[in-house]
MARKE-856822 format. One line per 8 residues: number of its first residue (from 0); for each residue x, y, z of N, C-alpha, C. Coordinates in steps of 0.02 Angstrom, whole numbers. Each point is the difference from the previous one (the first is absolute). Layout:
<atoms>
NUM	X,Y,Z,X,Y,Z,X,Y,Z | ...
</atoms>
This chain:
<atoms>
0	8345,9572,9094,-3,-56,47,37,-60,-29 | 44,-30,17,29,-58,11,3,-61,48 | 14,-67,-22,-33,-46,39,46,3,61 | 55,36,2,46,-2,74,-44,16,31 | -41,60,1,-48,16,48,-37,-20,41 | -20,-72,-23,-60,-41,31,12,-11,68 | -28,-10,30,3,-7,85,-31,-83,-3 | -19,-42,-45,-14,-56,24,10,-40,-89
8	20,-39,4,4,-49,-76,7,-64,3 | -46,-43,4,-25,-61,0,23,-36,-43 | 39,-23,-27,-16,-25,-73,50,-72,21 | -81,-41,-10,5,-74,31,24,-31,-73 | 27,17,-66,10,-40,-64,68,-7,-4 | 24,52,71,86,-4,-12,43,-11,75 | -40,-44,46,26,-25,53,4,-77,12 | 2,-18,-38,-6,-91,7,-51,-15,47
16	-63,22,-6,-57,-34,51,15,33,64 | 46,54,18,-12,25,67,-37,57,-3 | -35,5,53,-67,47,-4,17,49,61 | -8,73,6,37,53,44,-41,-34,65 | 50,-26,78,-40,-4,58,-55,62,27 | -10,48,-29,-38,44,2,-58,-17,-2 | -10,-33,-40,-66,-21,-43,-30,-65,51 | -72,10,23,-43,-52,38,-32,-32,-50
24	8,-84,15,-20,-23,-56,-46,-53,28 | -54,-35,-25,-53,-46,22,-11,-38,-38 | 3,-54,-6,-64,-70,-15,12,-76,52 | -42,-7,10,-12,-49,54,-11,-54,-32 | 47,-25,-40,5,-70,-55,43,4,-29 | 23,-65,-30,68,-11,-43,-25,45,-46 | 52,14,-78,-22,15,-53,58,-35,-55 | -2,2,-64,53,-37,-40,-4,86,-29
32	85,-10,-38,10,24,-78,45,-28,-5 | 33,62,-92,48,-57,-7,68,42,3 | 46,-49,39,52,26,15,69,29,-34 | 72,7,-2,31,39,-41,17,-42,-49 | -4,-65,25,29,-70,-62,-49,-17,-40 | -59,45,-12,-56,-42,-32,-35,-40,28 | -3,-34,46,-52,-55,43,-50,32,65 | -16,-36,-11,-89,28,52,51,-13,75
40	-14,60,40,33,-14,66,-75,21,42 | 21,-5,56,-55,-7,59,20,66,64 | -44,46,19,19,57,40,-54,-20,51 | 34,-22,57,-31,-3,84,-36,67,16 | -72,-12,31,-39,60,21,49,49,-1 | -31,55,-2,32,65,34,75,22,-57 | -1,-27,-28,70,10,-44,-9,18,-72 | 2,53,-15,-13,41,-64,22,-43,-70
48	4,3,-57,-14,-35,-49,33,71,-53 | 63,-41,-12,19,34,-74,16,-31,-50 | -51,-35,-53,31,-30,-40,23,22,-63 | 15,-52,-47,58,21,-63,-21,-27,-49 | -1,21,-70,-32,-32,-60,41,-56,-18 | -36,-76,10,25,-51,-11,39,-5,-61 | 7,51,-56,32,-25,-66,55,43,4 | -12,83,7,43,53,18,68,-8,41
56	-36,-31,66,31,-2,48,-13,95,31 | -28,40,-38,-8,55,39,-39,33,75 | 10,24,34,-40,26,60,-59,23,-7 | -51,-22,50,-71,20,-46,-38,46,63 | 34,20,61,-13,39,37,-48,-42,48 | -2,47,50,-62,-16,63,-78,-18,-25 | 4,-77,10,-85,-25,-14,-32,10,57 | -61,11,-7,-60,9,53,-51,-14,-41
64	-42,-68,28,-50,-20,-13,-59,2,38 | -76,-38,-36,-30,13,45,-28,-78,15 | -44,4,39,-21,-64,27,-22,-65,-49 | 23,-39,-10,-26,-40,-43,10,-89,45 | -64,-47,-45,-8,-75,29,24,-41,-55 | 42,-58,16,6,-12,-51,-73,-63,-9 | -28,-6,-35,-39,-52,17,6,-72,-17 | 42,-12,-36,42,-54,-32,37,-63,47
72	-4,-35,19,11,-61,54,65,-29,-78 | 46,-32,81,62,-21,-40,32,13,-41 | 7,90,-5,12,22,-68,85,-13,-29 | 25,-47,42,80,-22,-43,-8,-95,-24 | -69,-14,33,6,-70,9,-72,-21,-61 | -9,-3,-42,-39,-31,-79,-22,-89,53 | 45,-21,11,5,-79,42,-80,3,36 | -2,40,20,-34,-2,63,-86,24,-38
80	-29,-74,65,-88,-15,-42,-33,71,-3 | -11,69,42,7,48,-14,-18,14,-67 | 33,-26,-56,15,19,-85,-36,-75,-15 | -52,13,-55,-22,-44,-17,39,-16,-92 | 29,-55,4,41,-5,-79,-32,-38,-32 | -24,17,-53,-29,-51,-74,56,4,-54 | 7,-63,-6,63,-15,-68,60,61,8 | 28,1,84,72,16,3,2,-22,73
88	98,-8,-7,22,-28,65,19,78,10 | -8,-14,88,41,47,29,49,-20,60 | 63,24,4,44,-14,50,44,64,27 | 12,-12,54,41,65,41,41,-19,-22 | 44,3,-38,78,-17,-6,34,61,-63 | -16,66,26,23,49,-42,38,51,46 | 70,7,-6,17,66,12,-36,40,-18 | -14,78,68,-52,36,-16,37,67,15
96	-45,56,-15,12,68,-15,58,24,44 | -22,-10,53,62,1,70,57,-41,-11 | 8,-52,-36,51,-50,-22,17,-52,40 | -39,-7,58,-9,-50,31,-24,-72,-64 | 35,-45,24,-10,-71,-9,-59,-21,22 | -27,-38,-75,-60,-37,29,-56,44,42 | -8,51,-26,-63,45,31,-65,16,-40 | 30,13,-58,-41,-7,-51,-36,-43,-44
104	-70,4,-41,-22,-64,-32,9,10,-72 | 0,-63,-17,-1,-21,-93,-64,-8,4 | -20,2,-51,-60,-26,-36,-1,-35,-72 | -17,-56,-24,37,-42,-55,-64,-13,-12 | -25,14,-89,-54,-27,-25,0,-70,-29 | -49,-53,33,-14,-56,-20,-34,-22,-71 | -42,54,-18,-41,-5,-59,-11,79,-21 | -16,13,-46,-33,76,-26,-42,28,58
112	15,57,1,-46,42,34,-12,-23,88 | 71,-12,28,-16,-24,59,-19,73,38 | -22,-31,65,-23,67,55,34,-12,60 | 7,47,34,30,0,80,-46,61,27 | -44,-9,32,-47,56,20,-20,-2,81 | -17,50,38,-21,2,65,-58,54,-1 | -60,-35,57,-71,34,-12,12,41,73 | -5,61,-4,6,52,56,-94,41,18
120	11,-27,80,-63,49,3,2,69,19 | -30,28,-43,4,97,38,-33,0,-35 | -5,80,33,-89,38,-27,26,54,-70 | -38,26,-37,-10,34,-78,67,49,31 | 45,-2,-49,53,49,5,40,8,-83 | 17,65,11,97,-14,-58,39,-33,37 | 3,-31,-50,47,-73,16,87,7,-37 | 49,-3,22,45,-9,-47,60,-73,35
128	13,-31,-70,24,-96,26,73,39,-36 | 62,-31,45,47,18,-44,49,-68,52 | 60,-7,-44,37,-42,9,84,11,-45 | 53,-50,45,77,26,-36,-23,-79,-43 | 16,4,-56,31,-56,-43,45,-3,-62 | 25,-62,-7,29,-1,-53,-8,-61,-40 | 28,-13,-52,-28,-62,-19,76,-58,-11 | -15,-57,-7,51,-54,9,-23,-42,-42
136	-47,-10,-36,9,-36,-54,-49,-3,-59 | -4,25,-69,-22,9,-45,-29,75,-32 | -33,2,-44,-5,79,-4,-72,3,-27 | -64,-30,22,-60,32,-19,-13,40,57 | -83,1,-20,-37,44,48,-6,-12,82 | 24,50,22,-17,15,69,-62,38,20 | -55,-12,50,-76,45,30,16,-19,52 | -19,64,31,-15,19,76,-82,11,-17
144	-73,5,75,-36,7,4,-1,18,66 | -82,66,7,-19,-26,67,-71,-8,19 | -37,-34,-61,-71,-22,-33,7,-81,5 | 60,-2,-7,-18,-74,-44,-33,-2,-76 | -30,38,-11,-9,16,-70,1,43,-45 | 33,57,21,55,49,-52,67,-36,27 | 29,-36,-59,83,12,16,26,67,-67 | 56,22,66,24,38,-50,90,-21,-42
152	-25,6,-57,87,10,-28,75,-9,15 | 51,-18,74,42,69,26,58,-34,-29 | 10,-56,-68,38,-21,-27,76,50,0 | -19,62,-21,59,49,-36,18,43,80 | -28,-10,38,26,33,64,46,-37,35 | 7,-65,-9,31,-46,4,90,-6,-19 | 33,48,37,54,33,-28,51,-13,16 | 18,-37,76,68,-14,37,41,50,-5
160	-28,52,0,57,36,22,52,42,68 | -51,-37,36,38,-10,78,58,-45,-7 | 40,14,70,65,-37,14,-20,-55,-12 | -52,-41,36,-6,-78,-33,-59,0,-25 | 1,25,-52,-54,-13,-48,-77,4,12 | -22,26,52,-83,21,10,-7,78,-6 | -52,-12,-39,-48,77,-19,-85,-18,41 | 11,80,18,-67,-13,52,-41,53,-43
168	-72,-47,3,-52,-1,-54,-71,0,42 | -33,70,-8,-62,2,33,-71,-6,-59 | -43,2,19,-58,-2,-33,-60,25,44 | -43,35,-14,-69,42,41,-55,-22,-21 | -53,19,24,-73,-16,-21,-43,28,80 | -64,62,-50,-31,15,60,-54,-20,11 | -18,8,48,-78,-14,26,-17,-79,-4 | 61,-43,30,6,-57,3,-13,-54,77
176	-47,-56,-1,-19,-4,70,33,-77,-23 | 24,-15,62,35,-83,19,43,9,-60 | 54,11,-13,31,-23,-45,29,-54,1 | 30,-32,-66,32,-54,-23,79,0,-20 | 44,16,20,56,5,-32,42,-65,-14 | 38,20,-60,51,-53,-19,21,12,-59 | 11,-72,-35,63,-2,-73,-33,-42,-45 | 10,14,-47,-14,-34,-75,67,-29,-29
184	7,-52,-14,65,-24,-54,-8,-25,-66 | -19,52,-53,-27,-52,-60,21,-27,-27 | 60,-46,-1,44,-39,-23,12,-66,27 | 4,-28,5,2,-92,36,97,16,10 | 15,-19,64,71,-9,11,24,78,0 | -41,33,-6,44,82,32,23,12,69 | 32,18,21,14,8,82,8,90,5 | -41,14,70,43,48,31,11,8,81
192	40,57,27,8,18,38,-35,49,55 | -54,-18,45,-11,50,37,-11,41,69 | 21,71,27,8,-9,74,-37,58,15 | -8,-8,57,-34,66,26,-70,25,-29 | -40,-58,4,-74,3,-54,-35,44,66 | -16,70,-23,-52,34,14,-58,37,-19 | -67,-19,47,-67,47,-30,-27,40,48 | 11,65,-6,-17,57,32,-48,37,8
200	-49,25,28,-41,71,-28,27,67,-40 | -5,19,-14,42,51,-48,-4,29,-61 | 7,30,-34,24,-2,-77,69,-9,-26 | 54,-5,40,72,-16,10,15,-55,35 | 61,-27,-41,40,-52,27,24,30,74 | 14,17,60,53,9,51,63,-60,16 | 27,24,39,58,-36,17,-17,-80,31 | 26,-48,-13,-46,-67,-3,43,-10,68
208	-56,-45,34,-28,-32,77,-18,-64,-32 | 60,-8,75,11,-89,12,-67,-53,37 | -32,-30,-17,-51,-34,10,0,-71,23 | -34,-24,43,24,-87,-6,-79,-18,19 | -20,-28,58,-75,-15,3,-58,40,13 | 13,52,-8,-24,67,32,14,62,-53 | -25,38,-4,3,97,-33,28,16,55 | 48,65,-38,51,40,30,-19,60,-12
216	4,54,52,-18,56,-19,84,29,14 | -3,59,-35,45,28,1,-2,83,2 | 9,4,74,-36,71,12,17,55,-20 | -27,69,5,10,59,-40,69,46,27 | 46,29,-28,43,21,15,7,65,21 | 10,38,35,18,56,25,90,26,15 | 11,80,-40,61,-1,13,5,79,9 | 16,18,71,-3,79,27,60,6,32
224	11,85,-24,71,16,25,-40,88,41 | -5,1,76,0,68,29,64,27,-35 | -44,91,-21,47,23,-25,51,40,44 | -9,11,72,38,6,49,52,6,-16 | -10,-68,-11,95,-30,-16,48,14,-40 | -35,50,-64,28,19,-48,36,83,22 | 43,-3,3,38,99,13,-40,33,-60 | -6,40,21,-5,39,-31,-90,26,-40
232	-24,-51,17,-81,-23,-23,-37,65,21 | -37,31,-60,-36,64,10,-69,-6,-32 | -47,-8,52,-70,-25,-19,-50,57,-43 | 28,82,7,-30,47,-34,26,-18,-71 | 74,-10,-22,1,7,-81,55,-60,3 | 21,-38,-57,31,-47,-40,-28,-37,-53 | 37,-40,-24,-22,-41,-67,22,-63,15 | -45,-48,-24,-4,-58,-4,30,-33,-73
240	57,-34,-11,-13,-43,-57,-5,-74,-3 | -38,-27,-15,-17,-68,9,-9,-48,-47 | 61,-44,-17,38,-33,-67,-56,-78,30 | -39,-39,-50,-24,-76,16,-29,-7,-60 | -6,-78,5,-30,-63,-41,-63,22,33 | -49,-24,-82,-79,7,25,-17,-60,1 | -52,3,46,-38,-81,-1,1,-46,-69 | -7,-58,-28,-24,-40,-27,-54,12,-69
248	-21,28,38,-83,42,-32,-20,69,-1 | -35,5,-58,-8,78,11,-80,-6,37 | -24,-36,10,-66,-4,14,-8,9,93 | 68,1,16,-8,20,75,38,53,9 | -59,38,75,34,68,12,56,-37,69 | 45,59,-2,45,-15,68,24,77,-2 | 48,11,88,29,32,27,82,-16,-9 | 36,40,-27,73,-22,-26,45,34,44
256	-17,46,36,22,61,57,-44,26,44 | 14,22,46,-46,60,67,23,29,37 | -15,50,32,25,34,39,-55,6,44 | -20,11,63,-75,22,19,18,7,74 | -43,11,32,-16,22,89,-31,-57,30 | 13,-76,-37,-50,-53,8,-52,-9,29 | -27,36,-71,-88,-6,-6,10,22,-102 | -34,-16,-16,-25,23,-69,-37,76,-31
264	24,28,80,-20,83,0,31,29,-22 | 51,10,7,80,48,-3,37,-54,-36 | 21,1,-63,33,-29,-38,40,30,-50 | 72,-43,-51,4,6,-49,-2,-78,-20 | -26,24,-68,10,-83,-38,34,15,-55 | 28,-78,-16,-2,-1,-77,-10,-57,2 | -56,-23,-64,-42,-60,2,-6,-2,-61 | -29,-58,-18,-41,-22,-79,-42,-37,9
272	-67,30,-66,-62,-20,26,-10,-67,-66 | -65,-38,3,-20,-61,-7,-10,30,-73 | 33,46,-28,-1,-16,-68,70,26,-24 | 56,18,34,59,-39,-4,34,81,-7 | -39,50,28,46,58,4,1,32,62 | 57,39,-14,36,29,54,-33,39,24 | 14,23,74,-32,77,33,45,27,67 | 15,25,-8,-1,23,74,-31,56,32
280	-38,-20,45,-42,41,51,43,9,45 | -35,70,47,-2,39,44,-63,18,43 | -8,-29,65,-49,13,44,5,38,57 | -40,58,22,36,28,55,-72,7,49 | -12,-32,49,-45,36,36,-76,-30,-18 | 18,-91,-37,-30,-18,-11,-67,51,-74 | 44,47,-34,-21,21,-62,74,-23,-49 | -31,-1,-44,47,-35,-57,31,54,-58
288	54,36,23,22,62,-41,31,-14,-53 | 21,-64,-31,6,-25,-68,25,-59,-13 | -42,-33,-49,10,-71,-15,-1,29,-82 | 83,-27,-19,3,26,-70,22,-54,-9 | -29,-3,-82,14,-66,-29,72,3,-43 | 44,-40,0,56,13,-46,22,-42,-48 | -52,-40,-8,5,-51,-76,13,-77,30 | -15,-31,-52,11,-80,-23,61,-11,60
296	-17,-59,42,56,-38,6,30,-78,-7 | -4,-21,-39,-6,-63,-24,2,-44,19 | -15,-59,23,-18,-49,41,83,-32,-4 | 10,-15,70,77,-45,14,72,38,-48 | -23,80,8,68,38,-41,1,47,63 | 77,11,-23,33,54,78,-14,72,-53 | -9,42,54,-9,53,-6,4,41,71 | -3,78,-22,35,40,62,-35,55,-5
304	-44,17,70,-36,61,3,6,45,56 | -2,60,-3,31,53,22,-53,41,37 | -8,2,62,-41,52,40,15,54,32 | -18,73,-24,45,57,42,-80,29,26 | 50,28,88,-66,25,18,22,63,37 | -20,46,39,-9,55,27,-75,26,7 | -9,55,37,-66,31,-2,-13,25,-54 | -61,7,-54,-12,17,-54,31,-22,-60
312	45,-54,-7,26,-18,-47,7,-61,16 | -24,-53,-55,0,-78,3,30,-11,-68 | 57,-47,-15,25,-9,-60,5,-84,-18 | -14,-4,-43,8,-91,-11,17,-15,-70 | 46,-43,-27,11,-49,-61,25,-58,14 | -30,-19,-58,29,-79,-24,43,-18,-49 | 60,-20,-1,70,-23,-29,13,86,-61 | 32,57,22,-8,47,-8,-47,14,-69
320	-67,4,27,-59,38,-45,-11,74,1 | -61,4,-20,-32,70,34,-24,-10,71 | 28,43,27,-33,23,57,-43,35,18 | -41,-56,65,-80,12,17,31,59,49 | -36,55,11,-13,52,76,-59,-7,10 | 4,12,63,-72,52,42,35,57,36 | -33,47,-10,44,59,11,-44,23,80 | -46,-23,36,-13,37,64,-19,-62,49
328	1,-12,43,-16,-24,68,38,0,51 | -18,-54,41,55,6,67,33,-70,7 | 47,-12,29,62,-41,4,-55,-38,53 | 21,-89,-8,-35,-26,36,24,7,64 | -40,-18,63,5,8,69,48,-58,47 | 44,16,16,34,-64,44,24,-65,-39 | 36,13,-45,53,-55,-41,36,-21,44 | 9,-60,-1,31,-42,21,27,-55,9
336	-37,-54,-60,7,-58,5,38,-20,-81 | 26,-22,-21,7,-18,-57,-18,-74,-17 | -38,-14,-63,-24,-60,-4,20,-37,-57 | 47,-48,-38,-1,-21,-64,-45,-70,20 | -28,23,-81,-40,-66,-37,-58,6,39 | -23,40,23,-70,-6,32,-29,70,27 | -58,19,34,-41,65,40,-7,-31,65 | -10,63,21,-21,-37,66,-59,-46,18
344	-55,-2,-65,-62,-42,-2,44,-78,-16 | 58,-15,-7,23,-52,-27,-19,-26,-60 | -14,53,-41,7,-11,-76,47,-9,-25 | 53,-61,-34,52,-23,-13,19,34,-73 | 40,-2,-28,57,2,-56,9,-59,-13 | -11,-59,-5,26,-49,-13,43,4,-90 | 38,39,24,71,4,-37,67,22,37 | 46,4,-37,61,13,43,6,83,-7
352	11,-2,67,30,99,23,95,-25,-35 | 16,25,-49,80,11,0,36,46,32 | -34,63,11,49,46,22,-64,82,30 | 55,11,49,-67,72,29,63,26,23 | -19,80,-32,56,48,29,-42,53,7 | 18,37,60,-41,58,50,60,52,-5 | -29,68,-26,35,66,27,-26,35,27 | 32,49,26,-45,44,72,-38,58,-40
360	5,13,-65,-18,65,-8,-52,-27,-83 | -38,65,0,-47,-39,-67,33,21,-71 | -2,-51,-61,42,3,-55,-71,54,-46 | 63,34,-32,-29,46,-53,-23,-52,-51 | -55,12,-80,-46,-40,-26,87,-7,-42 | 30,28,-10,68,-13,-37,45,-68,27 | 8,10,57,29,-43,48,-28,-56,13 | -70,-5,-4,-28,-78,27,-17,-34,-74
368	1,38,-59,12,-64,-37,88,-5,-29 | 46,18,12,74,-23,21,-14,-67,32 | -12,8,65,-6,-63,42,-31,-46,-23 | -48,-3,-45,-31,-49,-18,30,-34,-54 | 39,38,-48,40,-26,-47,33,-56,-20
</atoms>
């Protein structure tokens, strides 16, 4: 088997952000990433999201996220009463991530240990506060919090190594009720730069939401291609290979691929679970004819896993390993839908799909770790 073969090949890391019109795509809200020049750009509802590693400049494939608030009021504007400041000024007058003029805030310490903090009400959650900055003047300690009384460290994360100089810097804490977020400056006369201040539910930073007097939600993404459309598409046997970035965290499970009869009856997956390894299952008939595990996948690293199916033979690896079988059941019932970054329960991937290639026929255990290679 060779990749001429494929009857469908996706691979969103090598089209400049165009995504096949095949593909139905959903969210009913803006969303940001960051675009091919390095700067935070802005994607109107309904319009898919491919962004690019701000330092690389490389393609980072099809994002699909999931629902997140930001809870953070004024998060480009420090100025605003919103932020309560002890011993620091704050002013909007910072080019910000997007490179817009004057969007972004400074923060300038008046005395040791100034604060810029905002008191948020919500109920006991994982919390994660993250923000783009950089710094503009002096070189002590920088803290983020979202206690008010753990600050943490994020001096050395503090890197500029974006086009204009902001590194985006998260911090977590669970089982946290009303939080407090903000900045520490332990130096008298330090300055920095910061935009896009967000605090989420989560254990991950997500893609940061624009805020002004009000929380922004930023709804969950969905992205389906009927396989109709594909020639050649044979629902008894083919192989799946499915190249993506993993979430953030290994501590969350997601859906990175699907195939199904939309319902969670008749499926294939390939997923990773909340302790950061791979699987791909097979459901037919609402019985589950194999969920094999195929190792570690490391939190925010690309990797490529391989699903072959037919009646009585299920084959799966990860970046060519050993290969998992199940050697008997039945092919799931009525395929049809294809799903990246999510199931049909709308369990997200919140990582990037790079690339999905479909052949009509199922790969020998020789052949599907080739593809994964």
């Amino acid at each position: 088997m060779t990749i001429s073969q494929a009857i469908l090949n996706l691979d969103f890391a090598n089209t400049n952000g165009l995504v096949d019109p095949r593909i139905a795509f959903s969210r009913a809200a803006v969303a940001t990433f960051v675009g091919q020049n390095g700067l935070l750009q802005t994607a109107f509802a309904g319009v898919p999201r491919v962004p690019f590693d701000p330092v690389s400049g490389s393609c980072l494939g099809l994002m699909i996220e999931e629902q997140r608030i930001n809870e953070a009021l004024y998060c480009r504007d420090a100025s605003n009463a919103a932020w309560t400041k002890t011993n620091i000024t704050a002013a909007k007058d910072q080019t910000g991530i997007d490179g817009s003029a004057t969007s972004a805030s400074s923060l300038l310490a008046t005395a040791t240990n100034g604060t810029c903090t905002q008191a948020i009400t919500s109920s006991s959650n994982t919390r994660t506060f993250s923000v783009y900055v950089k710094r503009l003047v002096g070189t002590g300690i920088v803290y983020m919090t979202l206690d008010n009384s753990t600050f943490t460290d994020v001096t050395s994360q503090i890197t500029g190594a974006g086009p204009n100089g902001y590194a985006r810097i998260s911090v977590s804490q669970a089982a946290l009720t009303n939080p407090t977020i903000g900045f520490k400056l332990a130096v008298n006369a330090d300055k920095i730069a910061v935009d896009y201040v967000q605090e989420e539910v989560g254990a991950f930073a997500t893609s940061a939401v624009l805020t002004t007097a009000a929380t922004f939600t930023r709804v969950a993404e969905t992205s389906t291609m009927l396989l109709s459309a594909v020639p050649g598409w044979n629902a008894n046997a083919g192989t799946i290979v499915l190249k993506g970035i993993a979430p953030p965290t290994s501590a969350v499970a997601g859906v990175a691929f699907q195939i199904d009869d939309g319902t969670e009856n008749n499926r294939l997956t390939i997923r990773r679970n909340a302790s950061g390894v791979a699987y791909a299952t097979v459901v037919s008939g609402s019985v589950t004819i194999a969920d094999m595990s195929l190792g570690a996948w490391a939190a925010g690293t690309l990797a490529s896993v391989a699903l072959s199916w037919k009646a009585g033979a299920f084959n799966a690896v990860l970046n060519g390993g050993t290969v998992s079988n199940v050697a008997t059941g039945a092919v799931p019932l009525s395929l049809a839908t294809a799903r990246l970054g999510a199931n049909s329960a709308a369990v997200s991937w919140d990582g990037q799909v790079y690339r999905v290639v479909l052949f009509p026929q199922a790969a020998t255990a020789a052949d599907i770790q080739s593809l994964t290679l």
